[in-house]
C-alpha positions as a Markdown table, in Angstrom:
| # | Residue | x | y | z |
|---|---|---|---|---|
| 1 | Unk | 39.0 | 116.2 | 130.1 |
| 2 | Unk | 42.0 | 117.5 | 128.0 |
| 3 | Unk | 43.9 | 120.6 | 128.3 |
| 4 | Unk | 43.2 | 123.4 | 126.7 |
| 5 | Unk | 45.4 | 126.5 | 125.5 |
| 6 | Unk | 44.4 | 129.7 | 124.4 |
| 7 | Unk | 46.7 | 131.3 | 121.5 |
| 8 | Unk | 46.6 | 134.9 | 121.4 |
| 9 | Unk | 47.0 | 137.1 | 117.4 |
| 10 | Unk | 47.7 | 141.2 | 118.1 |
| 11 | Unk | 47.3 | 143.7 | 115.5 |
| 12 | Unk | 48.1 | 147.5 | 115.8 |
| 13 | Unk | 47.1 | 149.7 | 113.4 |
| 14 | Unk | 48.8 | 153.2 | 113.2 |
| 15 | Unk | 46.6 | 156.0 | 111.5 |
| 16 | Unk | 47.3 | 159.2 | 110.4 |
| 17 | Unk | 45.2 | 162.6 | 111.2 |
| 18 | Unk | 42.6 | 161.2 | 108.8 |
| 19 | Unk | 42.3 | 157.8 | 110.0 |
| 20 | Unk | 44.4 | 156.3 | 107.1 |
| 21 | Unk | 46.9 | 153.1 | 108.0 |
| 22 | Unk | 50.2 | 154.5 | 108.4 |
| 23 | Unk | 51.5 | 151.2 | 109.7 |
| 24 | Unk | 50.5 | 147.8 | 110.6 |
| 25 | Unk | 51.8 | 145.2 | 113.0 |
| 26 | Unk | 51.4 | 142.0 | 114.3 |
| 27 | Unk | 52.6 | 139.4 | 116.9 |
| 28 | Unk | 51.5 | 135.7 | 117.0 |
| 29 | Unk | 54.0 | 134.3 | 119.3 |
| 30 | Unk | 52.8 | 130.3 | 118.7 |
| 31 | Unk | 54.3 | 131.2 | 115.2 |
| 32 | Unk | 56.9 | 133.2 | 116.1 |
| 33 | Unk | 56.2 | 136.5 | 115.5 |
| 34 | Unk | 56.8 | 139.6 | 116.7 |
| 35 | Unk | 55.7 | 143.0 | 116.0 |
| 36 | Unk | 56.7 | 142.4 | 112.7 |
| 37 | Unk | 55.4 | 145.1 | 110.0 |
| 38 | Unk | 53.2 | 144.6 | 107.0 |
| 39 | Unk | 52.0 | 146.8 | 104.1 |
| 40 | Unk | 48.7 | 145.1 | 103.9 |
| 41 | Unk | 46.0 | 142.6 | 105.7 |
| 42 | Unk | 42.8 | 140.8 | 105.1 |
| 43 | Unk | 40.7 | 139.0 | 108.2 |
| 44 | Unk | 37.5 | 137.1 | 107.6 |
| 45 | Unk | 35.5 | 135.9 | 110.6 |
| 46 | Unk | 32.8 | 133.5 | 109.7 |
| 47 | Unk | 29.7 | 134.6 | 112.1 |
| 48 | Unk | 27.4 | 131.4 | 112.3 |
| 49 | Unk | 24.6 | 133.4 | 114.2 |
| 50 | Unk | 24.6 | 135.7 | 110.8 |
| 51 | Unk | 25.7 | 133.1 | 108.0 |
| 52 | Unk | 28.2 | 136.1 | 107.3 |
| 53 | Unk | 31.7 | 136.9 | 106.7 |
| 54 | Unk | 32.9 | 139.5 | 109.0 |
| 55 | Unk | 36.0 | 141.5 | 107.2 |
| 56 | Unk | 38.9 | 144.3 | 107.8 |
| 57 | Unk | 40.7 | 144.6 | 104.8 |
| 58 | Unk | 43.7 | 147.3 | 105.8 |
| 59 | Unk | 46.3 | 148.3 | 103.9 |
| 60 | Unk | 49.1 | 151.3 | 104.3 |
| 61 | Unk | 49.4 | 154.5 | 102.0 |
| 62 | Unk | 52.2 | 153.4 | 101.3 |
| 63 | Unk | 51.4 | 150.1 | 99.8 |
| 64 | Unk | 52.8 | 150.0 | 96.1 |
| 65 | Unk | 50.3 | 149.0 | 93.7 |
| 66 | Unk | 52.4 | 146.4 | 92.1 |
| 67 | Unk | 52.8 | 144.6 | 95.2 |
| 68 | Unk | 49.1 | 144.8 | 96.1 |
| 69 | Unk | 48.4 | 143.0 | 93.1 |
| 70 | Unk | 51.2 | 140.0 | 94.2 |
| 71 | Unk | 49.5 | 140.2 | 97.3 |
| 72 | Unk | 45.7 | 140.0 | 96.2 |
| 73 | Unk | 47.3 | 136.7 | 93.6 |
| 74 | Unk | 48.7 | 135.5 | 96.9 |
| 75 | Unk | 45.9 | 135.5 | 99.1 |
| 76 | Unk | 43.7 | 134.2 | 96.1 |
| 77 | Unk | 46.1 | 130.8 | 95.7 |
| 78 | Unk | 45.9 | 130.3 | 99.1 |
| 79 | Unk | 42.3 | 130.6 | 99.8 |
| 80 | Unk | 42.4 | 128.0 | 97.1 |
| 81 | Unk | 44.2 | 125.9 | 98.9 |
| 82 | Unk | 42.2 | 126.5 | 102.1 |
| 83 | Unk | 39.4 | 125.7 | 100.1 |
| 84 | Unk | 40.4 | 121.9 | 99.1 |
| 85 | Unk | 41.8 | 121.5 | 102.2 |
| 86 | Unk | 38.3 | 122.4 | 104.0 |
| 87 | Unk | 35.6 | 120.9 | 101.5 |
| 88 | Unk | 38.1 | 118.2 | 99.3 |
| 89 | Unk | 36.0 | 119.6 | 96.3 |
| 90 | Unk | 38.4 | 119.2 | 93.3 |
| 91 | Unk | 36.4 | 119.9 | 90.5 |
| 92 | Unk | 36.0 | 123.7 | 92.3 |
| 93 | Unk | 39.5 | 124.0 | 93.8 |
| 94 | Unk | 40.6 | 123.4 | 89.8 |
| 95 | Unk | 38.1 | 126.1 | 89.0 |
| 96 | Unk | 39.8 | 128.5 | 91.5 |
| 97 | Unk | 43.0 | 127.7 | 90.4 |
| 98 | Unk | 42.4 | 128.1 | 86.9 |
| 99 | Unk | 40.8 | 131.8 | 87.8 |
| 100 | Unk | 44.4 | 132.5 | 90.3 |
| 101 | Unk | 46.2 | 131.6 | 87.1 |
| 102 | Unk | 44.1 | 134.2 | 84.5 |
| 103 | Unk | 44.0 | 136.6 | 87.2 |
| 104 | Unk | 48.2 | 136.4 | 87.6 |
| 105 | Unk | 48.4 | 136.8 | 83.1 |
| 106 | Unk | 45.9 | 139.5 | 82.8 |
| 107 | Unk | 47.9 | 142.0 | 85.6 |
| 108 | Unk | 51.2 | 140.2 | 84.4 |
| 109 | Unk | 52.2 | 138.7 | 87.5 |
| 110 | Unk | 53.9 | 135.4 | 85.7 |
| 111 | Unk | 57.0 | 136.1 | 83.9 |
């Protein structure tokens, strides 16, 4: 039997009076973080009991708009590439792609 190893991902979430993000952290020590700040996070959990995607999208009050649309461009490319590297469908990973790049010219991400 092989070994094993457990890998352990922390979050903290700092809200104000009205339960708003103030600040986020997180420490993933395999990949050498931590406590390391962030303005914004998305985590899907796929529950196969459900056939549903489990989600906490947080984000700070202080989270410029112009970087949350970098951010949202980000995340969309690289779910892109999660997605070819998961399925190997080109024909949709192009389709994504092609969406990433008119999502980036409409909010004028690409200069």
């Amino acid at each position: 039997m092989a070994d094993t190893y457990k890998s352990t991902i922390e979050l903290t979430v700092e809200l104000d009076e009205n339960r708003i993000p103030e600040k986020l952290n997180w420490t993933a020590q395999d990949g050498g973080v931590d406590n390391e700040e962030a303005k914004a996070m998305m985590l899907s959990v796929w529950d196969s009991k459900t056939q549903e995607t489990l989600r906490i999208d947080l984000w700070t009050k202080d989270m410029p708009v112009d970087e949350m649309k970098q951010f949202f461009h980000q995340t969309l490319v690289a779910m892109s590439d999660t997605f070819n590297r998961a399925t190997q469908d080109e024909k949709m990973t192009a389709t994504m792609k092609d969406f990433c790049d008119y999502f980036a010219e409409k909010l004028e991400l690409k200069k």
